[in-house]
C-alpha positions as a LaTeX table, in Angstrom:
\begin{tabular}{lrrr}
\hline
Residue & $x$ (\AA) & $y$ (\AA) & $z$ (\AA) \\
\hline
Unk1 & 0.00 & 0.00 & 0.00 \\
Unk2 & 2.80 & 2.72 & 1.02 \\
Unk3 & 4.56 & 1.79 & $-2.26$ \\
Unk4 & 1.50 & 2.23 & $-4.58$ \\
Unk5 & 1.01 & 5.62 & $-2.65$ \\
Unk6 & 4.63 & 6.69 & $-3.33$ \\
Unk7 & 4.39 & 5.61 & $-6.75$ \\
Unk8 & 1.31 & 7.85 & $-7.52$ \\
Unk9 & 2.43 & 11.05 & $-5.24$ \\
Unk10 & 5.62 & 10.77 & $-7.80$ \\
Unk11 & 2.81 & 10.34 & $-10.82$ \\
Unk12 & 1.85 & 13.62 & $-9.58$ \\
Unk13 & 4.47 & 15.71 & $-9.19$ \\
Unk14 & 5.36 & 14.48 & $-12.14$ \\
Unk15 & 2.70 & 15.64 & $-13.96$ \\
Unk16 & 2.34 & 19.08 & $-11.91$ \\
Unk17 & 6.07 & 19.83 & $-13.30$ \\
Unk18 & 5.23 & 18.97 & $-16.68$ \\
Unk19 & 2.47 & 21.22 & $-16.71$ \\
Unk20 & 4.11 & 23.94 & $-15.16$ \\
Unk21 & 7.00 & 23.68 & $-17.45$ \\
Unk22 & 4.87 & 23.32 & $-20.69$ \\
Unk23 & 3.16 & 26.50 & $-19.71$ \\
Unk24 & 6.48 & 28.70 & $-18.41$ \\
Unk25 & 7.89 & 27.14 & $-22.23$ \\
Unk26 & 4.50 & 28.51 & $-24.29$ \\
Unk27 & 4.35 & 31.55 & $-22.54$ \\
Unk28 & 8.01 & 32.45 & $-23.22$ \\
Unk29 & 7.03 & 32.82 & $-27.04$ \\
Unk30 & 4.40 & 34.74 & $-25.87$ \\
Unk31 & 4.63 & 36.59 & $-23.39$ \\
Unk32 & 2.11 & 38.12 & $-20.62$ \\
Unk33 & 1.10 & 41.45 & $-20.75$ \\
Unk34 & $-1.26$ & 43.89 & $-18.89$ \\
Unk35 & $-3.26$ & 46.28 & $-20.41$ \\
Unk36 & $-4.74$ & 48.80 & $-17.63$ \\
Unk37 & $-6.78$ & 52.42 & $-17.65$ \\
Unk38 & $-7.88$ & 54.20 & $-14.59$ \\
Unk39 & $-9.12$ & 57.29 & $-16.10$ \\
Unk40 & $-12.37$ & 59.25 & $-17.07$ \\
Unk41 & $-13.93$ & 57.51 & $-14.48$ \\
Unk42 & $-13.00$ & 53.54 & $-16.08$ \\
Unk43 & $-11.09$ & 51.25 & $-13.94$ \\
Unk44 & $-10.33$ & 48.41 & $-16.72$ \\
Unk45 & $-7.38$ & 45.59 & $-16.54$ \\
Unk46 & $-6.81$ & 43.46 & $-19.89$ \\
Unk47 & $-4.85$ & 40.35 & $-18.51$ \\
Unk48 & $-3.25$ & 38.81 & $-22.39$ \\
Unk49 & $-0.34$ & 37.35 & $-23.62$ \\
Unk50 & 1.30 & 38.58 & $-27.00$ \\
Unk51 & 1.95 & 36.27 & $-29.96$ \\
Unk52 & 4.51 & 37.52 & $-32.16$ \\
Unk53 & 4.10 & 38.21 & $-35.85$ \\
Unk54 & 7.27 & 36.51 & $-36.89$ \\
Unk55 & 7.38 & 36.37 & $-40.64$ \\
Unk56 & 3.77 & 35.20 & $-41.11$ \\
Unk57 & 0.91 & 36.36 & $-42.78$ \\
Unk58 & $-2.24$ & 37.21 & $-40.18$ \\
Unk59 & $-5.19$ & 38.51 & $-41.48$ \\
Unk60 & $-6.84$ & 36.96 & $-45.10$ \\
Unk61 & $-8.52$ & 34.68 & $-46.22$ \\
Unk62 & $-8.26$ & 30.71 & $-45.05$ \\
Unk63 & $-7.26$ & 30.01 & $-48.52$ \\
Unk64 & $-4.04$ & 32.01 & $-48.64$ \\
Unk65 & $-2.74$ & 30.49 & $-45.09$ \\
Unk66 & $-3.59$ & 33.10 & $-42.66$ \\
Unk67 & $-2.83$ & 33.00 & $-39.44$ \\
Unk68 & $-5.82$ & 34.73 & $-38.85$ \\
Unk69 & $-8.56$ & 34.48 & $-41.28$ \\
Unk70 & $-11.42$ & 36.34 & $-41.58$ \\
Unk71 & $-14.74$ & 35.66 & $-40.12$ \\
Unk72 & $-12.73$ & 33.18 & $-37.76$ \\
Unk73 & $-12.97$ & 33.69 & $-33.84$ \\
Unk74 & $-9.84$ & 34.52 & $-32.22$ \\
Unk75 & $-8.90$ & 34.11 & $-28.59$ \\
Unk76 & $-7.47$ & 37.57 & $-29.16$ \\
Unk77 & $-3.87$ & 37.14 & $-28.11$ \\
Unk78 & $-2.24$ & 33.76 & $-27.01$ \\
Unk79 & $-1.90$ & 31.00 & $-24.58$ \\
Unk80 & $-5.19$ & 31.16 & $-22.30$ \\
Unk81 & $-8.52$ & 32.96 & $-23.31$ \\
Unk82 & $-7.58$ & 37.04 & $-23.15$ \\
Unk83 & $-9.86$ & 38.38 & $-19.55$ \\
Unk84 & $-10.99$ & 42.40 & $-19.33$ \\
Unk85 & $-12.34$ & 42.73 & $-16.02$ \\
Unk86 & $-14.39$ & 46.39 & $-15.81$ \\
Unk87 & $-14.59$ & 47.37 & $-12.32$ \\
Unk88 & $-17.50$ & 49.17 & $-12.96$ \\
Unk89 & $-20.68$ & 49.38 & $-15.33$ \\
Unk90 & $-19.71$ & 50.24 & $-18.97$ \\
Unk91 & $-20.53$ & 51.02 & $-22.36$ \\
Unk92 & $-18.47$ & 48.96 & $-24.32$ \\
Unk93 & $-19.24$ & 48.98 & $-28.42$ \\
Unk94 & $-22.07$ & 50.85 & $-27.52$ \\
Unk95 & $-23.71$ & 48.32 & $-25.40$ \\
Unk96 & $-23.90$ & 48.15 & $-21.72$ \\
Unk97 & $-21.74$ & 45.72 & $-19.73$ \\
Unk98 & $-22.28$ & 44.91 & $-16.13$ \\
Unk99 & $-18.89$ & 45.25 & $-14.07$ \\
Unk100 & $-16.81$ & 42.24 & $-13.44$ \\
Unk101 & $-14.79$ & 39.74 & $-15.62$ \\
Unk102 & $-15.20$ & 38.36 & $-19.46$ \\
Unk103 & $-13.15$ & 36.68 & $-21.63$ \\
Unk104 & $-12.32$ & 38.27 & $-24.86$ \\
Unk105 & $-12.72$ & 37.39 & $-28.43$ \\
Unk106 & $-12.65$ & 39.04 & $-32.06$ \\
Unk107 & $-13.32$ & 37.58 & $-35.54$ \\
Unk108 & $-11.24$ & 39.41 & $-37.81$ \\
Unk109 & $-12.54$ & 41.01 & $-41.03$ \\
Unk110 & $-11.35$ & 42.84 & $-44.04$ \\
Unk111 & $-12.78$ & 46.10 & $-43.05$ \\
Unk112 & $-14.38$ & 45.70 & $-39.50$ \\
Unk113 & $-13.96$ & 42.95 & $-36.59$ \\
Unk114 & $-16.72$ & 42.06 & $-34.12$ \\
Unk115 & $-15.50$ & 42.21 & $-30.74$ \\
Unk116 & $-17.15$ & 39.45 & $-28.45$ \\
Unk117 & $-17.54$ & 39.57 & $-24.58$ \\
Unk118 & $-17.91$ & 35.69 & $-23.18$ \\
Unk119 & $-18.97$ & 35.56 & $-19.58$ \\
Unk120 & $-16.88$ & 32.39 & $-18.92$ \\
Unk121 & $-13.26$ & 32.58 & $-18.12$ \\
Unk122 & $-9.73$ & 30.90 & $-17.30$ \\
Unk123 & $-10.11$ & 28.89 & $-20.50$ \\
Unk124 & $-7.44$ & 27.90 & $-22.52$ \\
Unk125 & $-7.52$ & 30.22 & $-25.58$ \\
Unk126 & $-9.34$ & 27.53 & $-28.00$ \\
Unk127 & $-11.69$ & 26.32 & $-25.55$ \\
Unk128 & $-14.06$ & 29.03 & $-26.89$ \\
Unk129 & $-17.98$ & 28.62 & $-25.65$ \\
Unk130 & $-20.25$ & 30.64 & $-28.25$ \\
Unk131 & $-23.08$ & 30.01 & $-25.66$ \\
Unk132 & $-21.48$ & 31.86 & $-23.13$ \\
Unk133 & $-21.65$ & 35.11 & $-25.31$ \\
Unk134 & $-22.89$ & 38.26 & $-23.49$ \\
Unk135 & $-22.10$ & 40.75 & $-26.52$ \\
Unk136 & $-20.89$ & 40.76 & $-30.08$ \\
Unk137 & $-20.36$ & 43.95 & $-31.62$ \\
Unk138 & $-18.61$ & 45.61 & $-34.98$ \\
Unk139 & $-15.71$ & 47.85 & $-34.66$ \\
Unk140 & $-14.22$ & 49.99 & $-36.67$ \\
Unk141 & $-10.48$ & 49.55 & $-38.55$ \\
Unk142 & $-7.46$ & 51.39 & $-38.92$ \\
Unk143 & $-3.89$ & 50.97 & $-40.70$ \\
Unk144 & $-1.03$ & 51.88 & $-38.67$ \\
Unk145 & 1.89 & 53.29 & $-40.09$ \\
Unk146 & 4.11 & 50.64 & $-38.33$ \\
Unk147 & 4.50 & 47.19 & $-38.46$ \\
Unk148 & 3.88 & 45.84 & $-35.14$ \\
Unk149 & 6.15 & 42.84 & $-34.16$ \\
Unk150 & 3.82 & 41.64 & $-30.94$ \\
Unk151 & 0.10 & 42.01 & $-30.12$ \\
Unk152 & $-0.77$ & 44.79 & $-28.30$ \\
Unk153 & $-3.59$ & 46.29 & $-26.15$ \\
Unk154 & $-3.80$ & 49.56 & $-25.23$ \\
Unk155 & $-5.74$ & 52.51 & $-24.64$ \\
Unk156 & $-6.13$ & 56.23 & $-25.95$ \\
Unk157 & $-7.94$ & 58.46 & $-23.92$ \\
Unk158 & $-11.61$ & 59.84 & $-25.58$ \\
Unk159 & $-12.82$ & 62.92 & $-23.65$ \\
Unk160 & $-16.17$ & 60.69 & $-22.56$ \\
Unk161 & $-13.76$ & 57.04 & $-22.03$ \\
Unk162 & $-11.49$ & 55.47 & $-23.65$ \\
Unk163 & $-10.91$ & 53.52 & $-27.12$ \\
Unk164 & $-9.33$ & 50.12 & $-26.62$ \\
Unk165 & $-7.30$ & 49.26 & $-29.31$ \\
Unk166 & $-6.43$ & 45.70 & $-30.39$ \\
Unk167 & $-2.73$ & 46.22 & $-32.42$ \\
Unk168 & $-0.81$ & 43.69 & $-34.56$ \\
Unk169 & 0.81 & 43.91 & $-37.93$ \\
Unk170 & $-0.40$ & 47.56 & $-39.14$ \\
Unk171 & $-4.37$ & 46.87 & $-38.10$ \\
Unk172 & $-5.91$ & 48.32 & $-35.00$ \\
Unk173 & $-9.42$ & 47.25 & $-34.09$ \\
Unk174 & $-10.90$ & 50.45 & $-32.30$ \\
Unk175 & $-12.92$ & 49.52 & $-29.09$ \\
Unk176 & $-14.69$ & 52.59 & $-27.75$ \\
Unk177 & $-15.82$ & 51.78 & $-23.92$ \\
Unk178 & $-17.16$ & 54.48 & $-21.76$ \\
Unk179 & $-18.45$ & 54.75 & $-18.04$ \\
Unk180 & $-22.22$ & 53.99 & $-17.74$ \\
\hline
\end{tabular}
């Protein structure tokens, strides 16, 4: 009996490591990042991580090998499902969002991308439930004038909120969220 215990407490450290070092080993490719605003009355945190655009094509069509093809959802960033946690109520898209956590995902498109607020969270980024959906919205598009190397979310002060903006490559999906 003590052996068969021994044998599975090893089993599970075991296993513990692996999974610890599998995720230290993904995450170092992509890298966490924090995305945070506490202004015009908005308290939001964006927990992500940021792939890297390393040589490869992101946004088309499926048929040209996109990383990213259109009018497929995205776990927008990398490793587990992206989380924005409002810590109060907002308008975000122009819809109203209760405060407290989502995960969130975009389908990219040519000229707009919906942005999608999912109530469940702390899933790995593929695990995506579409019948946990609180909110799917269209944003607007830009083309930066760089090339950005890594995802990146940020925010650029509005004088009534704030626009989150989802950056990779030379797109920028414009999320404007205000204070309800």
């Amino acid at each position: 009996m003590k052996k068969a215990l021994r044998i599975l407490l090893i089993v599970c450290i075991l296993l513990l490591a692996g999974f610890f070092g599998l995720r230290t080993y993904t995450k170092s490719f992509s890298p966490e990042a924090i995305a945070e605003r506490n202004a015009n009355g908005l308290n939001i945190i964006v927990t992500y991580s940021q792939p890297g655009k390393k040589g490869r094509h992101l946004f088309g069509r499926e048929e040209d090998k996109a990383l990213l093809p259109y009018g497929k959802v995205w776990r927008t960033g990398a490793n587990e499902a992206t989380v924005i946690n409002f810590k109060q109520d907002v308008i975000f898209a122009g819809e109203p969002v209760k405060a407290g956590k989502y995960s969130l995902w975009t389908v990219p498109g040519q000229s707009t991308w919906k942005v999608i607020l999912n109530s469940e969270t702390g899933q790995w980024g593929t695990d995506y439930n579409d019948g946990k959906n609180i909110l799917t919205k269209e944003v607007t598009l830009r083309v930066s004038p760089q090339v950005r190397e890594l995802f990146e979310i940020y925010f650029e002060d509005q004088p009534e909120g704030v626009n989150m903006i989802l950056s990779w490559d030379q797109i920028e999906a414009i999320v404007p969220v205000i204070k309800k």
